[in-house]
N, CA, C and O atoms as a Maestro MAE file, in Angstrom:
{
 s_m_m2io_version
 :::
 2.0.0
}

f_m_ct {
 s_m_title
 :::
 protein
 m_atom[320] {
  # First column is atom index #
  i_m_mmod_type
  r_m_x_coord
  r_m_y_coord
  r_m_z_coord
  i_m_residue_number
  s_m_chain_name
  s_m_pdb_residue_name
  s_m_pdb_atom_name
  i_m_atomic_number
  :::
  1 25 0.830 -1.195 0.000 1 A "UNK " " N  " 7
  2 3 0.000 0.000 0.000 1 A "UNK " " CA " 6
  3 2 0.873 1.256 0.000 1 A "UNK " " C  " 6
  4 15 0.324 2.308 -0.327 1 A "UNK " " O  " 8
  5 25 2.341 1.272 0.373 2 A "UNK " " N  " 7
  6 3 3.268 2.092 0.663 2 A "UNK " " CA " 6
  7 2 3.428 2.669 -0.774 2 A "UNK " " C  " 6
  8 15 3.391 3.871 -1.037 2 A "UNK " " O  " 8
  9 25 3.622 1.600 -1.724 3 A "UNK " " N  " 7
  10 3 4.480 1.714 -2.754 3 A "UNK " " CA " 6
  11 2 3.372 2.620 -3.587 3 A "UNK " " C  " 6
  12 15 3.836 3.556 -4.239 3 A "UNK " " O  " 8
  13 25 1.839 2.395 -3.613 4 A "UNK " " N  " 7
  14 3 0.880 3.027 -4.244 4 A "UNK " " CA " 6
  15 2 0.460 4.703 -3.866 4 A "UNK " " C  " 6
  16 15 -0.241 5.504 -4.484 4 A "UNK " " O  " 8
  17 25 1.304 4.837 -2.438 5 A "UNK " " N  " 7
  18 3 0.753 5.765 -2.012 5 A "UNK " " CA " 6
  19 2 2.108 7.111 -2.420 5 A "UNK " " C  " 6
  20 15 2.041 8.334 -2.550 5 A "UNK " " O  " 8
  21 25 3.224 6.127 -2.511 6 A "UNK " " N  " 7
  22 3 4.071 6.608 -3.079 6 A "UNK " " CA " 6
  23 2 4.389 7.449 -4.546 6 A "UNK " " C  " 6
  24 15 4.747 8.578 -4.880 6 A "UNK " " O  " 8
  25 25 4.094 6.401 -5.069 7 A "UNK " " N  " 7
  26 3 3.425 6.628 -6.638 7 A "UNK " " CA " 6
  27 2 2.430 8.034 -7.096 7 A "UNK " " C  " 6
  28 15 2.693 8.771 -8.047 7 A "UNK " " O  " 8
  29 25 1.528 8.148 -6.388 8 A "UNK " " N  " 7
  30 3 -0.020 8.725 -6.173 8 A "UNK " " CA " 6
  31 2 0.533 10.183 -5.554 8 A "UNK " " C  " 6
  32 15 -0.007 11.165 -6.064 8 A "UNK " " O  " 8
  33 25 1.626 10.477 -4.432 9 A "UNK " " N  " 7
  34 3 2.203 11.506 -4.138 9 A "UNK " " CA " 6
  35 2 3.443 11.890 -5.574 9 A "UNK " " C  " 6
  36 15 3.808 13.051 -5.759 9 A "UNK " " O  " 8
  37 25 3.840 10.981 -6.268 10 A "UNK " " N  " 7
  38 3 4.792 11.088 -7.130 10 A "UNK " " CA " 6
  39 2 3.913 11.795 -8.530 10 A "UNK " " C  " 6
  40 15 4.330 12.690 -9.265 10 A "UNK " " O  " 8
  41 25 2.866 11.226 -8.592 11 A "UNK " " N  " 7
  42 3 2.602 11.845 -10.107 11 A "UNK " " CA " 6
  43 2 1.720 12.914 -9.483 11 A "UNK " " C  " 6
  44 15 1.489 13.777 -10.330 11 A "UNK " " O  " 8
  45 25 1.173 13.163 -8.376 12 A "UNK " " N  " 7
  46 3 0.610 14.721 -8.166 12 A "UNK " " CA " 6
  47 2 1.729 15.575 -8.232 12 A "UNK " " C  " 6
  48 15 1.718 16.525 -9.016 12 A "UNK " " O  " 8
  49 25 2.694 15.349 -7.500 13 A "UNK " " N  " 7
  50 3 3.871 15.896 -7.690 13 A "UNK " " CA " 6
  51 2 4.582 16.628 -8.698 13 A "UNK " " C  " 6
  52 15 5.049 17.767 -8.680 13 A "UNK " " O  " 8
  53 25 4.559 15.264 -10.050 14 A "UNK " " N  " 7
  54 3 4.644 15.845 -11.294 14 A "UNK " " CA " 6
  55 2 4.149 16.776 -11.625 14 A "UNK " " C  " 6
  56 15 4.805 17.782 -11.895 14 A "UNK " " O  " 8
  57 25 2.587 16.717 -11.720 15 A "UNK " " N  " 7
  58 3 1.538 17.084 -12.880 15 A "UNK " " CA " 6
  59 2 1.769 18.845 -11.821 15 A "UNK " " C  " 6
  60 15 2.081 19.843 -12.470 15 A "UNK " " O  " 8
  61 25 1.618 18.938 -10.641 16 A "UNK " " N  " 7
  62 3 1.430 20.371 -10.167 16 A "UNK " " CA " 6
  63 2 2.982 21.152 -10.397 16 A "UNK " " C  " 6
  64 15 3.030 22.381 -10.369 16 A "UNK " " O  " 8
  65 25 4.176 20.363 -10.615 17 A "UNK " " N  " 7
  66 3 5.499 20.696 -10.971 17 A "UNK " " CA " 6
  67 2 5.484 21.204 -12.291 17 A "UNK " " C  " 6
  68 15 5.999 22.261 -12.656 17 A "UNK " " O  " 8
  69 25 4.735 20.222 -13.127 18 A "UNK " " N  " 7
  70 3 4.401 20.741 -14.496 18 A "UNK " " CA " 6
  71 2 3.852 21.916 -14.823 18 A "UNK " " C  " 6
  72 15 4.119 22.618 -15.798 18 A "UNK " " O  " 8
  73 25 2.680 22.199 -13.535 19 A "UNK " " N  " 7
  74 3 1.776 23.148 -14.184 19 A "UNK " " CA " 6
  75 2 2.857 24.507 -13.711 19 A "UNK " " C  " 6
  76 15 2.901 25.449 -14.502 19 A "UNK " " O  " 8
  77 25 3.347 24.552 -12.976 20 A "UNK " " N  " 7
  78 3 4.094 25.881 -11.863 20 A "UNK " " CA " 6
  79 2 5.503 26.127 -13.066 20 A "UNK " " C  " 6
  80 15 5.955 27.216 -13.421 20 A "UNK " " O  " 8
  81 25 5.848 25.097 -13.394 21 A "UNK " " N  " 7
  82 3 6.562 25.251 -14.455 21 A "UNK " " CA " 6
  83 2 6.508 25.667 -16.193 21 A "UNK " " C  " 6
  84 15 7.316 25.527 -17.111 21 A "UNK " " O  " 8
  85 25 5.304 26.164 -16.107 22 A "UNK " " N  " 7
  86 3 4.459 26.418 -17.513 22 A "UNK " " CA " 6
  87 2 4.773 25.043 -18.523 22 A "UNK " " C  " 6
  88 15 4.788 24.963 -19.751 22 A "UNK " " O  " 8
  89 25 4.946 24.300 -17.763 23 A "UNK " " N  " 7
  90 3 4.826 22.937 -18.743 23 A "UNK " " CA " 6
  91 2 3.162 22.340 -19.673 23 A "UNK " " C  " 6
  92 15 2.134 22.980 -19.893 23 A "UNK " " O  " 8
  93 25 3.453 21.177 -19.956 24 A "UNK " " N  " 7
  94 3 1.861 20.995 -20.217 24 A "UNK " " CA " 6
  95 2 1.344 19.678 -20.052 24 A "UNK " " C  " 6
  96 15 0.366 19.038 -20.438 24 A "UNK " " O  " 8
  97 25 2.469 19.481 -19.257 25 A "UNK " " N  " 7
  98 3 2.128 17.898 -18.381 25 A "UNK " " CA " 6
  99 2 2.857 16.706 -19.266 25 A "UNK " " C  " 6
  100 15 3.191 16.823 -20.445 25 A "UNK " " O  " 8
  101 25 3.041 15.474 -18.399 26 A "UNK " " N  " 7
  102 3 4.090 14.707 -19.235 26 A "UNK " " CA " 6
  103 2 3.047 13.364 -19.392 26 A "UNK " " C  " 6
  104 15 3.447 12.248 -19.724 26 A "UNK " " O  " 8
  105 25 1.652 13.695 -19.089 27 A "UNK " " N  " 7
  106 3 0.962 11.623 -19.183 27 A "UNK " " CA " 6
  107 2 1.407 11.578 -17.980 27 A "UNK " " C  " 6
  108 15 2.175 12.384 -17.456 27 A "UNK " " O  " 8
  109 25 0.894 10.550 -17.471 28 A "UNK " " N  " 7
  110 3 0.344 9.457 -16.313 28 A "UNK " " CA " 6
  111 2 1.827 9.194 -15.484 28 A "UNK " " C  " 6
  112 15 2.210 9.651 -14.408 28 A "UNK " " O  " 8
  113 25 2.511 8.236 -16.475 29 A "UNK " " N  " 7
  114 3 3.643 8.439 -15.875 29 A "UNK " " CA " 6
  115 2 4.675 8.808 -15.912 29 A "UNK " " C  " 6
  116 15 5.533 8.406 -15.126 29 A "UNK " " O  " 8
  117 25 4.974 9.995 -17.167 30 A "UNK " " N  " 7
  118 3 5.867 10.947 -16.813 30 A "UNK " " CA " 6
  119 2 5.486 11.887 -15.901 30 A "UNK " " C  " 6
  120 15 6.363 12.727 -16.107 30 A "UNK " " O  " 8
  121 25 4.832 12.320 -15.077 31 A "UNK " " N  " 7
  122 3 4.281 12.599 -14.067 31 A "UNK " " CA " 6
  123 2 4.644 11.805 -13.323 31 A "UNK " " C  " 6
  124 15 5.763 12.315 -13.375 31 A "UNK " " O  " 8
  125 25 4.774 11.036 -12.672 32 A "UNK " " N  " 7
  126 3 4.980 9.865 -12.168 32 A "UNK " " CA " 6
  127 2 6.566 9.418 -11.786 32 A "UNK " " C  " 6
  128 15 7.125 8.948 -10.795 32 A "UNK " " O  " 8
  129 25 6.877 9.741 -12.841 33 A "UNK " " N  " 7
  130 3 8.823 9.788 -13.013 33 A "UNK " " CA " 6
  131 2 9.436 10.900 -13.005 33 A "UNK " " C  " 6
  132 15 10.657 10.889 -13.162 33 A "UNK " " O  " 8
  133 25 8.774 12.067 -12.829 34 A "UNK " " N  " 7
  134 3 9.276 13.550 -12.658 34 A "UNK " " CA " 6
  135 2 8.842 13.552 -11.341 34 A "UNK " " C  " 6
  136 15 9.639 14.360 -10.865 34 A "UNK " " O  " 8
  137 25 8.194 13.236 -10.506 35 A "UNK " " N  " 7
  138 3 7.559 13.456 -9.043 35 A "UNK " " CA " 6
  139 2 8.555 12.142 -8.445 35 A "UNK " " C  " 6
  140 15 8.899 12.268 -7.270 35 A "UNK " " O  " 8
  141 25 8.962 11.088 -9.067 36 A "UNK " " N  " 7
  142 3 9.636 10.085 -7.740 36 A "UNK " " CA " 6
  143 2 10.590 10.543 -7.222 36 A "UNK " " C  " 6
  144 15 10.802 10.668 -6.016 36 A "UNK " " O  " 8
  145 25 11.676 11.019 -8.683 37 A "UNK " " N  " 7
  146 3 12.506 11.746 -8.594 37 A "UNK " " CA " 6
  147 2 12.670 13.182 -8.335 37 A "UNK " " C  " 6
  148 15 13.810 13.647 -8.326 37 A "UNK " " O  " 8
  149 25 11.574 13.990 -8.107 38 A "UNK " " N  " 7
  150 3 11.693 15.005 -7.580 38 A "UNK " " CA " 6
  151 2 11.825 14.759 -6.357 38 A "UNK " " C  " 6
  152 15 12.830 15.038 -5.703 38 A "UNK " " O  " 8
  153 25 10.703 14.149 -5.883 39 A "UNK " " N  " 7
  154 3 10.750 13.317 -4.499 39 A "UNK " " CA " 6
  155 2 11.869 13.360 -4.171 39 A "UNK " " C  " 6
  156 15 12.104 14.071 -3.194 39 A "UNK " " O  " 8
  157 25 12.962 12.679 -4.789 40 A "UNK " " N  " 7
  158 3 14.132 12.044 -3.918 40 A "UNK " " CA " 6
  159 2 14.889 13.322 -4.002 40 A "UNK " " C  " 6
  160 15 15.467 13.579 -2.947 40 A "UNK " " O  " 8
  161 25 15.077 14.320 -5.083 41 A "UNK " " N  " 7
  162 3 15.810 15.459 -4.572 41 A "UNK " " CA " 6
  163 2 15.445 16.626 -3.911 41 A "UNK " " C  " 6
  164 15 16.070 17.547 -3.385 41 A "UNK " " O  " 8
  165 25 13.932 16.272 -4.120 42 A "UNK " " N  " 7
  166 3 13.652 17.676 -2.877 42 A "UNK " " CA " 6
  167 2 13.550 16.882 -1.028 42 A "UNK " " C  " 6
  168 15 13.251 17.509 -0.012 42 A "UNK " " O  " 8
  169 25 13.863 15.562 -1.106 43 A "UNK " " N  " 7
  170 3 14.416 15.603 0.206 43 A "UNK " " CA " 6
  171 2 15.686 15.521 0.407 43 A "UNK " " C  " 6
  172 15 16.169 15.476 1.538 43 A "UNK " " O  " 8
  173 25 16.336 15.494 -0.618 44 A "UNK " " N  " 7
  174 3 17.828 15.609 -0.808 44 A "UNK " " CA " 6
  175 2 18.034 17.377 -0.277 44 A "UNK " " C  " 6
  176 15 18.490 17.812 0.781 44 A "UNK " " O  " 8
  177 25 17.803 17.693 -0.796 45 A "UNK " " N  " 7
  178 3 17.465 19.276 -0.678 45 A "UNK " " CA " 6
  179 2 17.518 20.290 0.724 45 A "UNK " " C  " 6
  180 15 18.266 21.080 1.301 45 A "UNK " " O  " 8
  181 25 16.065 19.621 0.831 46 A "UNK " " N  " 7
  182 3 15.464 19.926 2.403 46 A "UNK " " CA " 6
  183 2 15.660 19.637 3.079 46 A "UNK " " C  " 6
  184 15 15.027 20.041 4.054 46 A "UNK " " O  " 8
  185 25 16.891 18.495 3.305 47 A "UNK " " N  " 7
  186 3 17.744 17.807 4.098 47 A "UNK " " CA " 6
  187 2 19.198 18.572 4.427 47 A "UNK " " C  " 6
  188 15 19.802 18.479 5.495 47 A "UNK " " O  " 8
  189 25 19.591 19.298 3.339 48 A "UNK " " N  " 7
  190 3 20.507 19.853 3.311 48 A "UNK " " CA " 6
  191 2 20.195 21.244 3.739 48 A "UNK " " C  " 6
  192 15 21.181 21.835 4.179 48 A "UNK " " O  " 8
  193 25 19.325 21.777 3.730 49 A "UNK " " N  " 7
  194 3 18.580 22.797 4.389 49 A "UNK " " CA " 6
  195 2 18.694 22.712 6.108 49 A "UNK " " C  " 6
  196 15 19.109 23.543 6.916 49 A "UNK " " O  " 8
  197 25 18.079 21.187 6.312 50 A "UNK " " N  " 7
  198 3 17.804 21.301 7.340 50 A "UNK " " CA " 6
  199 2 16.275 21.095 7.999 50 A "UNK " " C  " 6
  200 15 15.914 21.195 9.172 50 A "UNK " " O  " 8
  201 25 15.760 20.872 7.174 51 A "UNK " " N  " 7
  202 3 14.074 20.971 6.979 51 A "UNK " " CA " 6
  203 2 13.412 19.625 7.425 51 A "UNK " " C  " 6
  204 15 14.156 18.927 8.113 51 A "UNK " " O  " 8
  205 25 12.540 19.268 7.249 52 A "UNK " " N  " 7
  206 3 11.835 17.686 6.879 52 A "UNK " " CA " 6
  207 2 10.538 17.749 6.875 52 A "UNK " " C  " 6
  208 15 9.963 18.612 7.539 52 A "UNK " " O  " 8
  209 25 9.846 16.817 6.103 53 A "UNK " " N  " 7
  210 3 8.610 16.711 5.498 53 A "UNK " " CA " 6
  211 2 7.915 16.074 6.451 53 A "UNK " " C  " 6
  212 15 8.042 14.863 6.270 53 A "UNK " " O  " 8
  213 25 7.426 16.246 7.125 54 A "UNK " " N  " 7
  214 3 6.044 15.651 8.066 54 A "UNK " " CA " 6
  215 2 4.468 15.736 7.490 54 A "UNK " " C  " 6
  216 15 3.868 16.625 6.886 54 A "UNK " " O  " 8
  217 25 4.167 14.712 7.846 55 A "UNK " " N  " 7
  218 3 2.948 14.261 6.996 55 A "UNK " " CA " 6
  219 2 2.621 14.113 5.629 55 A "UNK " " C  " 6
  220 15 3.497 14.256 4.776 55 A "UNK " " O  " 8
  221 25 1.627 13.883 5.375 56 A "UNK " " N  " 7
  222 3 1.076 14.248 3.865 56 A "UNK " " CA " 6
  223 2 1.281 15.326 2.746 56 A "UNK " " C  " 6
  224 15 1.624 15.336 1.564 56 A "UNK " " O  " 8
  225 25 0.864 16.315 3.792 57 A "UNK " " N  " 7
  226 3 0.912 17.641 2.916 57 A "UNK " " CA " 6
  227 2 2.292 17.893 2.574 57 A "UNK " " C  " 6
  228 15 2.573 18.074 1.390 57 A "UNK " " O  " 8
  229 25 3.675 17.946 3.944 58 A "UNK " " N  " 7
  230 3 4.760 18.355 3.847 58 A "UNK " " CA " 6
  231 2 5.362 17.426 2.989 58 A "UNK " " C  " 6
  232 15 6.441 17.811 2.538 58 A "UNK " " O  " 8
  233 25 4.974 16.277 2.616 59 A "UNK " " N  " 7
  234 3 5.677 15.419 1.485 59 A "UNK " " CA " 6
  235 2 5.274 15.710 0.284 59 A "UNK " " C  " 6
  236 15 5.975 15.666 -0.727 59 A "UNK " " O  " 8
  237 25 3.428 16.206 0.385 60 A "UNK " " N  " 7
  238 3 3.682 16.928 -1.130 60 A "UNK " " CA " 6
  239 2 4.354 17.879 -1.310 60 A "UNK " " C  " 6
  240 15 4.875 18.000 -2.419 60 A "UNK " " O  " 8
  241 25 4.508 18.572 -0.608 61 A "UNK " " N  " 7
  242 3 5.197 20.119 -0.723 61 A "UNK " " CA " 6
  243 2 6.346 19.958 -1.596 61 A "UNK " " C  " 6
  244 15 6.557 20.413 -2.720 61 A "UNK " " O  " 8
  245 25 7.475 18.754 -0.369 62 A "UNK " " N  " 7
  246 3 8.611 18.676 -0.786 62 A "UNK " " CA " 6
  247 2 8.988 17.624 -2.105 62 A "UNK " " C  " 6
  248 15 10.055 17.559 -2.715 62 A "UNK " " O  " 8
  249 25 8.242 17.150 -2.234 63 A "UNK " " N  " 7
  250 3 7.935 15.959 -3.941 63 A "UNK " " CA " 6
  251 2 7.613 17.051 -4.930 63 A "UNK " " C  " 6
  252 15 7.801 16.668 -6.085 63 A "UNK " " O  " 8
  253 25 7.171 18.336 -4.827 64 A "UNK " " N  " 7
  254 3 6.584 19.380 -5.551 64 A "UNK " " CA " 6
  255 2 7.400 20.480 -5.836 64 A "UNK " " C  " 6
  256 15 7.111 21.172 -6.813 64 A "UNK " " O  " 8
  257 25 8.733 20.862 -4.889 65 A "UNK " " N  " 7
  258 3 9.524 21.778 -5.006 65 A "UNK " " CA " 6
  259 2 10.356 20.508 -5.680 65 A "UNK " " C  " 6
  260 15 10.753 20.869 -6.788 65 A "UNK " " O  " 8
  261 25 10.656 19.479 -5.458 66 A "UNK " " N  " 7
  262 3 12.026 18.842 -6.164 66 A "UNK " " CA " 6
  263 2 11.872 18.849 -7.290 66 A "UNK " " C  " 6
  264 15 12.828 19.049 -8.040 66 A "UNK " " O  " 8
  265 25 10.802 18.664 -7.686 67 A "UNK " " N  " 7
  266 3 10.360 18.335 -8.935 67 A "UNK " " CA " 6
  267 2 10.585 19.675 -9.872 67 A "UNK " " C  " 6
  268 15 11.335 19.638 -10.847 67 A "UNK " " O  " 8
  269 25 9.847 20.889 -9.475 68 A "UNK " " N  " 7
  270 3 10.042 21.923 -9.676 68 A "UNK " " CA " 6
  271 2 11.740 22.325 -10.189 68 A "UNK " " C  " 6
  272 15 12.198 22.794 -11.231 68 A "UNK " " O  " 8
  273 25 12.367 21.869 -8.872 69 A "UNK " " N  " 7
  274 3 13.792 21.990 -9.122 69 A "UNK " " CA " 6
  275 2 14.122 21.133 -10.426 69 A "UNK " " C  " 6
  276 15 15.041 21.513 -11.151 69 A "UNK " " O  " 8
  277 25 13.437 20.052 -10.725 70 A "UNK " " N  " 7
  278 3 14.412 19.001 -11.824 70 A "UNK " " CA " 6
  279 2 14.408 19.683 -12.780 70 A "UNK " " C  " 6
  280 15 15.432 20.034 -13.368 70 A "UNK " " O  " 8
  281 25 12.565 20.173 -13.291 71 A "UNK " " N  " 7
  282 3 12.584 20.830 -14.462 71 A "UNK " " CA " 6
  283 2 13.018 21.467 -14.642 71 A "UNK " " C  " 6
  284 15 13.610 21.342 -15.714 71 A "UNK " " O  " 8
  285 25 13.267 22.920 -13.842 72 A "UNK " " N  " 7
  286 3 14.267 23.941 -13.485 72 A "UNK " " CA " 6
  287 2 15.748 23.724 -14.077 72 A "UNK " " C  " 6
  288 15 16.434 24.620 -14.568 72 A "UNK " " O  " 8
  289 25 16.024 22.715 -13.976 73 A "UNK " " N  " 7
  290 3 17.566 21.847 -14.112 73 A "UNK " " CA " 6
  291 2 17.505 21.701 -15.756 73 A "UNK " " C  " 6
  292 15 18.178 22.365 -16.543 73 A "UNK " " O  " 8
  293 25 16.194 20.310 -16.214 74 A "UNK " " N  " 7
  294 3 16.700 20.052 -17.195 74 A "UNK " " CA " 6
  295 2 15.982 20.819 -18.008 74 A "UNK " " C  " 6
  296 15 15.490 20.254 -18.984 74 A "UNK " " O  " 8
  297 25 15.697 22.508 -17.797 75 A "UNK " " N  " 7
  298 3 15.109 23.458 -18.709 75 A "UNK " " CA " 6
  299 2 16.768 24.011 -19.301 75 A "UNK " " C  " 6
  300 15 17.164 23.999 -20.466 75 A "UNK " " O  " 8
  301 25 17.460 24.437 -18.154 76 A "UNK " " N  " 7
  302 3 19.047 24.707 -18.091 76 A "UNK " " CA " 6
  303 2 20.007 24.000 -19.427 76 A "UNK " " C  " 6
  304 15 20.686 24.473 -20.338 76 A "UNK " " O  " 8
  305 25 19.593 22.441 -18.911 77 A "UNK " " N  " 7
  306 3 20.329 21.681 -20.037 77 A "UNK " " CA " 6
  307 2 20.139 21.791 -21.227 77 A "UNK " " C  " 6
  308 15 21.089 21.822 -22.010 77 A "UNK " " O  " 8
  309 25 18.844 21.875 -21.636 78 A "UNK " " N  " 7
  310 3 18.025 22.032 -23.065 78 A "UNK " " CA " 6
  311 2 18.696 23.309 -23.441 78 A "UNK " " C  " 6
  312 15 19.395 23.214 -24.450 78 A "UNK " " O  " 8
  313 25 18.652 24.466 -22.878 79 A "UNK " " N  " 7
  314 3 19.044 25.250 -23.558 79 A "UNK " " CA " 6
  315 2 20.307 25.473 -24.356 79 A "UNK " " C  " 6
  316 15 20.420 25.990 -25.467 79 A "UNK " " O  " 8
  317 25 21.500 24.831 -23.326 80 A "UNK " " N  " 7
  318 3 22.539 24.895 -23.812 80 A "UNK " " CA " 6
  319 2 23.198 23.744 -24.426 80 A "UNK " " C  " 6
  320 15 24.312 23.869 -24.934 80 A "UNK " " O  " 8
  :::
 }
 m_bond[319] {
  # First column is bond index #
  i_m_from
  i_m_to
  i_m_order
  :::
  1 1 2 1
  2 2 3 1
  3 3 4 2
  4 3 5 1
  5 5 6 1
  6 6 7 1
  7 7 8 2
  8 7 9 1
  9 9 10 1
  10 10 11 1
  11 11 12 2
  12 11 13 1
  13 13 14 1
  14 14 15 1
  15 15 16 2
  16 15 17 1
  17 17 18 1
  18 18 19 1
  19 19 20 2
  20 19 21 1
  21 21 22 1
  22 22 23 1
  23 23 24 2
  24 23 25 1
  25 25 26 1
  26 26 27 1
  27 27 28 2
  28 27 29 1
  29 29 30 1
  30 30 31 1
  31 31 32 2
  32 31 33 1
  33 33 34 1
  34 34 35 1
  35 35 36 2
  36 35 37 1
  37 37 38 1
  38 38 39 1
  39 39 40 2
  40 39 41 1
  41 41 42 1
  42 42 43 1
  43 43 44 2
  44 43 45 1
  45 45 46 1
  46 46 47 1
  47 47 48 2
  48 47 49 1
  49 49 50 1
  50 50 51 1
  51 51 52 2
  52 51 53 1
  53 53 54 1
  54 54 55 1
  55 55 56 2
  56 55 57 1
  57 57 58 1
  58 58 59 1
  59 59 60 2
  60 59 61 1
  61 61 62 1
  62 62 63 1
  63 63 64 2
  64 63 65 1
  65 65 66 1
  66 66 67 1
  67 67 68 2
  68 67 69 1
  69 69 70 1
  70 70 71 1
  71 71 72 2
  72 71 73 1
  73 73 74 1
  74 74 75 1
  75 75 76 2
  76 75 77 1
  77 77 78 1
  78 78 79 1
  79 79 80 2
  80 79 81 1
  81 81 82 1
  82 82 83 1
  83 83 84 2
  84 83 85 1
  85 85 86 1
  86 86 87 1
  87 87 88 2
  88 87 89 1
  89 89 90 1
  90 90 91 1
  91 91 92 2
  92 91 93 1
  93 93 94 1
  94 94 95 1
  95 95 96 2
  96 95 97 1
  97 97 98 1
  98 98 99 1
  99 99 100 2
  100 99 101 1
  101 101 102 1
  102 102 103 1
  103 103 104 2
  104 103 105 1
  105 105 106 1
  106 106 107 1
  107 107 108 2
  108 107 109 1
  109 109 110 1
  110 110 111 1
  111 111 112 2
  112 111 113 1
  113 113 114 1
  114 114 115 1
  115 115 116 2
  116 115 117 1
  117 117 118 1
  118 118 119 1
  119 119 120 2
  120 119 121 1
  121 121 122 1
  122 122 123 1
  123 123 124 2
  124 123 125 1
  125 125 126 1
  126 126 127 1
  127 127 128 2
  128 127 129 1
  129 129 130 1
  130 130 131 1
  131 131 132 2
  132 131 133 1
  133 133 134 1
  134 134 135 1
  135 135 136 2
  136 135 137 1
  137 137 138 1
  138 138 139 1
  139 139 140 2
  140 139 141 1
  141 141 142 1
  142 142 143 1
  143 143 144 2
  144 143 145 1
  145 145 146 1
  146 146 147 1
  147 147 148 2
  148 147 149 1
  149 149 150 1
  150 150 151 1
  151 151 152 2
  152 151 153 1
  153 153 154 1
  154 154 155 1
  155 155 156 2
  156 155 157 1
  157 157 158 1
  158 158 159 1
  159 159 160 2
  160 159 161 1
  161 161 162 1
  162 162 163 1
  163 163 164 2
  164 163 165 1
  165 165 166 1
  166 166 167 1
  167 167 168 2
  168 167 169 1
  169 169 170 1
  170 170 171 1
  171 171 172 2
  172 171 173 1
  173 173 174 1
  174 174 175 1
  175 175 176 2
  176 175 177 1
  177 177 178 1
  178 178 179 1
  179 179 180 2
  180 179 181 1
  181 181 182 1
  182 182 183 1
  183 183 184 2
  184 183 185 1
  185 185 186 1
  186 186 187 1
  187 187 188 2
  188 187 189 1
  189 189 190 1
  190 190 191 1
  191 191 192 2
  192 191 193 1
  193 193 194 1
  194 194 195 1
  195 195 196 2
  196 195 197 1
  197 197 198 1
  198 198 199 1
  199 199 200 2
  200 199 201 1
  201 201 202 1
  202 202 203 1
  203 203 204 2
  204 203 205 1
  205 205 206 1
  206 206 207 1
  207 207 208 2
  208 207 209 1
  209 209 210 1
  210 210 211 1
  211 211 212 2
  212 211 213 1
  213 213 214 1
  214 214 215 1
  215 215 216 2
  216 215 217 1
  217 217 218 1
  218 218 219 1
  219 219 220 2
  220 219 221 1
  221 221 222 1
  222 222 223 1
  223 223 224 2
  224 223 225 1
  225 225 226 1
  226 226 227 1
  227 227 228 2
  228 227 229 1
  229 229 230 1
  230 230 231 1
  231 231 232 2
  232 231 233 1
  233 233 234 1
  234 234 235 1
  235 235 236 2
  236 235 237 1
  237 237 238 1
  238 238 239 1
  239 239 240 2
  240 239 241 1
  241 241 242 1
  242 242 243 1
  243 243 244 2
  244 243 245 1
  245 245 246 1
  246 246 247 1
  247 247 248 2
  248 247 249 1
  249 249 250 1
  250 250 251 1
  251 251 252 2
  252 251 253 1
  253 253 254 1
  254 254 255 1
  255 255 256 2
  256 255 257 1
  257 257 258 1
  258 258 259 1
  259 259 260 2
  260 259 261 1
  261 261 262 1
  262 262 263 1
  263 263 264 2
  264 263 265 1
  265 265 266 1
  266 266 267 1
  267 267 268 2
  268 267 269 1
  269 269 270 1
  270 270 271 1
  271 271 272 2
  272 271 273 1
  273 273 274 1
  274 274 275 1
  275 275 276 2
  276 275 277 1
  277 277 278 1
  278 278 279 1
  279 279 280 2
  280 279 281 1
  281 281 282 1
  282 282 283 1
  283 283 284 2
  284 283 285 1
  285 285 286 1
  286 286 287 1
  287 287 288 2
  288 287 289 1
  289 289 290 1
  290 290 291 1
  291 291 292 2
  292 291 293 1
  293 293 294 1
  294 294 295 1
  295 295 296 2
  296 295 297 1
  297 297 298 1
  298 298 299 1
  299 299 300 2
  300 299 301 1
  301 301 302 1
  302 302 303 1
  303 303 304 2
  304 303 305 1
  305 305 306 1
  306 306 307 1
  307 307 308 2
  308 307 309 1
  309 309 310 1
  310 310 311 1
  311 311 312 2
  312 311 313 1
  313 313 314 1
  314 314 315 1
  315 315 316 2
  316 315 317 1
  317 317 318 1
  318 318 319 1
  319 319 320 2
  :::
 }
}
């Protein structure tokens, strides 16, 4: 049930990373694969901050800024 709930925080993650990012969304599970891995670097992140995600909400938060951050990243790469 972990792994679903995981998932389910991962592609909201995406799809609201997408939208904040003037993206236009990546499907089901590129959403899905932009939020796991945001996931893992926005607690990479917020760890290094100093921070931590408690509960629900604070894990979307931080699945939602990483994500934010990736695109952020590989908007960077594309360009150059």
């Amino acid at each position: 049930m972990g792994l679903i709930i995981f998932l389910a925080i991962g592609a909201l993650a995406g799809w609201l990373a997408g939208n904040l990012m003037k993206g236009s969304g990546f499907g089901l599970v590129g959403n899905i694969i932009v939020g796991v891995v945001g996931a893992v670097l926005g607690g990479f992140a917020f760890g290094l901050l100093g921070l931590s995600a408690a509960g629900l909400i604070g894990q979307i938060v931080t699945a939602t800024a990483g994500s934010a951050l990736l695109l952020f990243l590989v908007g960077l790469i594309k360009k150059s």
